[in-house]
N, C-alpha and C positions, 0 to 999 in steps of 0.2 A: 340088302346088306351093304354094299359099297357104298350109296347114299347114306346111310346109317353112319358108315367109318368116315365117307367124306366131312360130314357135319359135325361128327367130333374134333377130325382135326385143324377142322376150320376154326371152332371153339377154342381147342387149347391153343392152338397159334396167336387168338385174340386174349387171350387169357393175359393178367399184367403182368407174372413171372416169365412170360417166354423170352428169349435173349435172341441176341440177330446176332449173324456171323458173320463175317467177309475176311477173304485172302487176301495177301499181297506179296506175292513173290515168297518170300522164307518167313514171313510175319501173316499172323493173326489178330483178328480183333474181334470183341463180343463186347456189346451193348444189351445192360441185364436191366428191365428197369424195378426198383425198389418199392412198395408201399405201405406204410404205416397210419396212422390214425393221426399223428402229427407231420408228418412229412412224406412228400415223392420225391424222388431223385431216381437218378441212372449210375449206373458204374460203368464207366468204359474203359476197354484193357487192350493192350494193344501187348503182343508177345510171341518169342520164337523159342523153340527149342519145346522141353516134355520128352514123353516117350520113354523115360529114362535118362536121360538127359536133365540137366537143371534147365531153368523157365529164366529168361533173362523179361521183366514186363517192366511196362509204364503202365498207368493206371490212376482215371481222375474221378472225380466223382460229381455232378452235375449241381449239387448245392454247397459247393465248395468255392473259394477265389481263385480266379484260376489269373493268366497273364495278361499283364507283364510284371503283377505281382510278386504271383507263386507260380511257380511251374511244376508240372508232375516229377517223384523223382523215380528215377529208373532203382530196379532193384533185380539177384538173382536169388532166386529162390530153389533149395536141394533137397530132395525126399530119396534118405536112404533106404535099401530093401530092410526086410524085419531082422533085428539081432545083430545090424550093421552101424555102426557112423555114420554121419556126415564128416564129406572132407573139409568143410570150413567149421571150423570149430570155436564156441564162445570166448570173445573176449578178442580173437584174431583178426586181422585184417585180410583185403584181397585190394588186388591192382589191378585196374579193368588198363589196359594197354590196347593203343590202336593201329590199325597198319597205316596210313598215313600221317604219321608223326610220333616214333617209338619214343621219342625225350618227351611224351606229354601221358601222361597216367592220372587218373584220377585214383585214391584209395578210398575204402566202404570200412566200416567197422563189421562184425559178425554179431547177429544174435542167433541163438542155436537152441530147442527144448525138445524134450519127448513128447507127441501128442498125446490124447487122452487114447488113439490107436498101439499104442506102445512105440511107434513108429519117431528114429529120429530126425527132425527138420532143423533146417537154417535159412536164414534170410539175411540182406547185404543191407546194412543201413547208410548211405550217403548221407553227410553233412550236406544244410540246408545251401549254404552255398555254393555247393557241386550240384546241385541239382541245373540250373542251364548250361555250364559247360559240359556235363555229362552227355545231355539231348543236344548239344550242338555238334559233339564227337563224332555222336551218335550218327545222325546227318550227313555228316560228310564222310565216314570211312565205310569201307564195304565187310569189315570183319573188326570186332574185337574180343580178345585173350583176354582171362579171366585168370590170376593165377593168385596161389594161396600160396606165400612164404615165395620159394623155390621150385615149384610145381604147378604147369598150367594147366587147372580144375578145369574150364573149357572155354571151347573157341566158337561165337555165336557169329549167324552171319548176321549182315545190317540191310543184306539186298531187301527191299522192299520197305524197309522202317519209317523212311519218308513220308510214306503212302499211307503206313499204318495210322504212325503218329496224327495227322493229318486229320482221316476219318475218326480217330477215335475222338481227337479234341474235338471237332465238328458236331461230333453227335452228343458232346455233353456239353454244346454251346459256348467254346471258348476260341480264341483265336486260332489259327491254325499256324504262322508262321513262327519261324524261331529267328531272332536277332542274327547275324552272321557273327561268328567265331573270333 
């Protein structure tokens, strides 16, 4: 029997939907790879937070252009409980603020829908040209505030993002460093 269970999981672990995981400090990453009939590629995500929590990710895609082109751009992502809101709300902004240097913020616009779950989401859309000083903020500070209007939605840390960002760009074949700030 264990020989039987060992073989299967040896199988599905070779199987092309399986996803690889690795830590880093308060970040995650997962490398999922994709197949179609016209294309392979990989998605790789690099992210902290969940649980309840909003998901602050970066996330590239392996047949994509990637740097010093395009760079991935960072996004927060919010899954309200059922019958609830979201606290970022369509059409609103949010100001991602850093602890090493309060006069510098980036702002995202909001896109917000109900899933086909009945469930309401939102997500942070960054303009194309914050996408490198975002990842470079990103980089250098060890925490940033997320806040909506007058209220700060949440506070992600950054301990490990380095690392993150790093491996994930790595594993979907793109460069790993980022330009300094």
């Amino acid at each position: 029997m264990r020989l039987i269970m060992g073989l299967c999981l040896a199988a599905l672990a070779a199987s092309p939907g399986w996803a690889e995981y690795w830590s880093y400090k308060d970040w995650n990453v997962s490398v999922e790879p994709h197949e179609t009939e016209q294309d392979s590629y990989l998605i790789c995500r690099a992210w902290t937070g969940g649980d309840g929590d909003p998901v602050l990710e970066v996330s590239a895609f392996s047949g994509d252009a990637g740097p010093p082109d395009f760079y991935p751009m960072a996004k927060v992502q919010e899954y309200a409980p059922r019958h609830h809101p979201t606290l970022m709300q369509q059409g609103g902004t949010v100001d991602f603020l850093f602890d090493f240097d309060r006069s510098f913020s980036v702002e995202a616009g909001i896109n917000s829908w109900i899933s086909e779950e009945g469930l309401a989401e939102a997500e942070t859309a960054l303009r194309f040209q914050d996408h490198l000083p975002m990842l470079q903020a990103m980089q250098q500070g060890r925490w940033v505030e997320i806040w909506t209007g007058s209220n700060m939605f949440y506070e992600a840390s950054l301990s490990g993002f380095t690392a993150a960002y790093g491996k994930m760009m790595d594993e979907c074949g793109f460069s790993l460093a980022l330009p300094a700030r």
